[in-house]
Structures are given as structure tokens and as C-alpha cells.
DRENSETI-679985 format. One line per field, with one value per atom (N, C-alpha, C): x, y, z; atom name; residue in one letter. Coordinates in steps of 0.02 Angstrom, whole numbers, plus 50000, padded with zeros to 5 digits. Example, Ala and Ser with C-alpha at 12.3 -4.5 7.8 and 13.67 -1.06 7.14 Angstrom:
<nodes>
c1 = [50660	50615	50660	50642	50684	50645]
c2 = [49716	49775	49835	49888	49947	50002]
c3 = [50390	50390	50390	50354	50357	50394]
kolke = [N	CA	C	N	CA	C]
keba = [a	a	a	s	s	s]
</nodes>
This chain:
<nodes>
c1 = [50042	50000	50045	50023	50072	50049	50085	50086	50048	50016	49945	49977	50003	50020	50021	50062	50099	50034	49987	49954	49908	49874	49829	49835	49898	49951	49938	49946	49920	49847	49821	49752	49721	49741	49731	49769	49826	49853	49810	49781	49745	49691	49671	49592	49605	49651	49694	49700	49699	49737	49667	49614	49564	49507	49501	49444	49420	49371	49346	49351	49364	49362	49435	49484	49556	49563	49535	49539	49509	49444	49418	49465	49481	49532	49588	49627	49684	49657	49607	49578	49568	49527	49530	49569	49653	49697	49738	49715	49748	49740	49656	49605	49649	49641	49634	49743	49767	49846	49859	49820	49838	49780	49726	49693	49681	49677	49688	49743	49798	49863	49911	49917	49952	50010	50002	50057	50059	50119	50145	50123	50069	50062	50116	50135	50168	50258	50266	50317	50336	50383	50388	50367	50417	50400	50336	50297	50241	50189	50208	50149	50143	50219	50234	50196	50208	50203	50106	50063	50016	49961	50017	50001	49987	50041	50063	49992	49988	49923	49881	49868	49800	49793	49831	49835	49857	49864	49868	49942	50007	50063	50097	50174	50225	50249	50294	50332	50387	50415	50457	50432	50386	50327	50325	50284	50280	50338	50412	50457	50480	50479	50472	50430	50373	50330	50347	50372	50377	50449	50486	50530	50540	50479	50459	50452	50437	50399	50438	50512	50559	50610]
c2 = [49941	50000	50062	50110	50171	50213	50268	50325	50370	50404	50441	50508	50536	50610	50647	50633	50695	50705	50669	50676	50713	50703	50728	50793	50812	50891	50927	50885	50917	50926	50899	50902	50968	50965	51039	51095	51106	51136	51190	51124	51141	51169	51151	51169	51241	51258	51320	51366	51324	51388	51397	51369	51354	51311	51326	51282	51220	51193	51120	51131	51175	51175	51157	51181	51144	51074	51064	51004	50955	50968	50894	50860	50891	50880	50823	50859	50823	50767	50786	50705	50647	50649	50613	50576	50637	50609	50567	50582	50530	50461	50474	50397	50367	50400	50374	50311	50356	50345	50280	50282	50226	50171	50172	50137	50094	50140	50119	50111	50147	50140	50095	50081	50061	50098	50169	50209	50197	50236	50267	50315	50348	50417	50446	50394	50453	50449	50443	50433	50506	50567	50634	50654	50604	50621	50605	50546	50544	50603	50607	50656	50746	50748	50808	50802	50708	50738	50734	50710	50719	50788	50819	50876	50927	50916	50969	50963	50903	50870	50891	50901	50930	51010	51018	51083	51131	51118	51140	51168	51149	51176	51128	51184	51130	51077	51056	50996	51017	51100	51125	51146	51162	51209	51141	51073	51059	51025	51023	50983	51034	51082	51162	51152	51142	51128	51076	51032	50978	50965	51007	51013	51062	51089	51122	51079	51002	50963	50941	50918	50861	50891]
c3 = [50000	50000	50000	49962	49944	50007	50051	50085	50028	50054	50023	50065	50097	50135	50085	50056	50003	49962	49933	49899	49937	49985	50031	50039	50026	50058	49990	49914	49885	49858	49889	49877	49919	49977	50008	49964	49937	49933	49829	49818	49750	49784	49846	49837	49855	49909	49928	49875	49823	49761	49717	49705	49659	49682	49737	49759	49726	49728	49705	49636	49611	49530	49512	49552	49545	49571	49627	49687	49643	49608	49600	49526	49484	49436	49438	49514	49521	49578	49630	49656	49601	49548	49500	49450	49443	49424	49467	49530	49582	49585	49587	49603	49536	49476	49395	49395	49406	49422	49458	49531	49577	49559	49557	49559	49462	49429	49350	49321	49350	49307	49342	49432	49467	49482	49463	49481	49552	49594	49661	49672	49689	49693	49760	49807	49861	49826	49756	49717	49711	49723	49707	49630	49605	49521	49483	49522	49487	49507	49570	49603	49566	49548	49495	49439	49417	49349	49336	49395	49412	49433	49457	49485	49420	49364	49334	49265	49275	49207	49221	49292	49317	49318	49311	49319	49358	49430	49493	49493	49478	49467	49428	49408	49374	49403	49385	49417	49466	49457	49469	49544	49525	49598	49637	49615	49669	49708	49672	49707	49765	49750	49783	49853	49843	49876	49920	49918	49952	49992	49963	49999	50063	50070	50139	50180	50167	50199	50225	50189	50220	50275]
kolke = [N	CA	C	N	CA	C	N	CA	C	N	CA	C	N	CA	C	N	CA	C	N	CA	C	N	CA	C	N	CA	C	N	CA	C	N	CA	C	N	CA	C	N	CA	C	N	CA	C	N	CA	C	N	CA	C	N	CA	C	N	CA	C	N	CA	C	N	CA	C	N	CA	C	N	CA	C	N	CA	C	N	CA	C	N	CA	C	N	CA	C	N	CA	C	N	CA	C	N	CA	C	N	CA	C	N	CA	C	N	CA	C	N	CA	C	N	CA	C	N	CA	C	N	CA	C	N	CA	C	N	CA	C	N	CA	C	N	CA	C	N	CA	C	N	CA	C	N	CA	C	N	CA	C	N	CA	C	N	CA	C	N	CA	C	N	CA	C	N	CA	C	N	CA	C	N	CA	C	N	CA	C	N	CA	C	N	CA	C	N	CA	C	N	CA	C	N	CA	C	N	CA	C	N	CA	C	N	CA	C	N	CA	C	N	CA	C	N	CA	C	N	CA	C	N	CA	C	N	CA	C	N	CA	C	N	CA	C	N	CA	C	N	CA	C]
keba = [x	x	x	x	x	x	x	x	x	x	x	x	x	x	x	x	x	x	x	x	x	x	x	x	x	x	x	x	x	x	x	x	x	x	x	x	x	x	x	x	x	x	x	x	x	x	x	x	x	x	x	x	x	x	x	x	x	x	x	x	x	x	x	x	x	x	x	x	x	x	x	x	x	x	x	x	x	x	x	x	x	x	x	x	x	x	x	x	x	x	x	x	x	x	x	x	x	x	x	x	x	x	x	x	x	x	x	x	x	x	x	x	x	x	x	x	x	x	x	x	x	x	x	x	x	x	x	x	x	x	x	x	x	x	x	x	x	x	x	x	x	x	x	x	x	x	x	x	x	x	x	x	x	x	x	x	x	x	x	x	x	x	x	x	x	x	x	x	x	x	x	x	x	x	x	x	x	x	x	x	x	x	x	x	x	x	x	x	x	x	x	x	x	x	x	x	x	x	x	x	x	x	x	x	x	x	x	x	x	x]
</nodes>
């Protein structure tokens, strides 16, 4: 089972920037990734390159982002 945090962190962090009109986008590319594709979502790079499809930021922003965290 994958660690879900990081994703969770950005899920607040979209809804933060764009409310449910950003949030529900990238929830979906989440569910769509782990559950249909078998990606890693708590993977840095997938979660970028997740983030960035959805719209919510680049890949650049969120490694940015996440490195507040560590």
C-alpha cells in the first residue's frame, strides 16, 4: 500500500489555490493513476508529473513545495 500524505498535502494545497474546481481535477487524476494505472502516487515524480496534468502547478513548483515538507 502506497503512503497517500503527500498527495493529501496536495490536495489541500489545489483546493487552497482554486477551490473544488482545481481540487476535484487532480483528486481524479489521483484515484485514475493509483487505482487504473498502478502508479505510486506518494512517488515525488509521479505526484509532479500528476500535479502538473491537472493543472494545479508545474513539476518544478511542486518539488518546491515539498521540499518544505522534508
Amino acid at each position: 500500500m502506497s503512503q497517500t500524505t503527500r498527495a493529501h498535502r496536495m490536495s489541500q494545497k489545489a483546493h487552497k489555490m482554486g477551490g473544488q474546481k482545481m481540487q476535484l481535477p487532480f483528486i481524479l487524476a489521483i484515484f485514475k493513476a493509483f487505482m487504473e494505472d498502478g502508479k505510486d502516487i506518494a512517488d515525488y515524480d509521479v505526484l509532479a508529473e500528476i500535479t502538473e496534468e491537472a493543472g494545479v502547478m508545474s513539476k518544478d513548483q511542486v518539488r518546491g513545495f515539498f521540499f518544505l515538507w522534508i
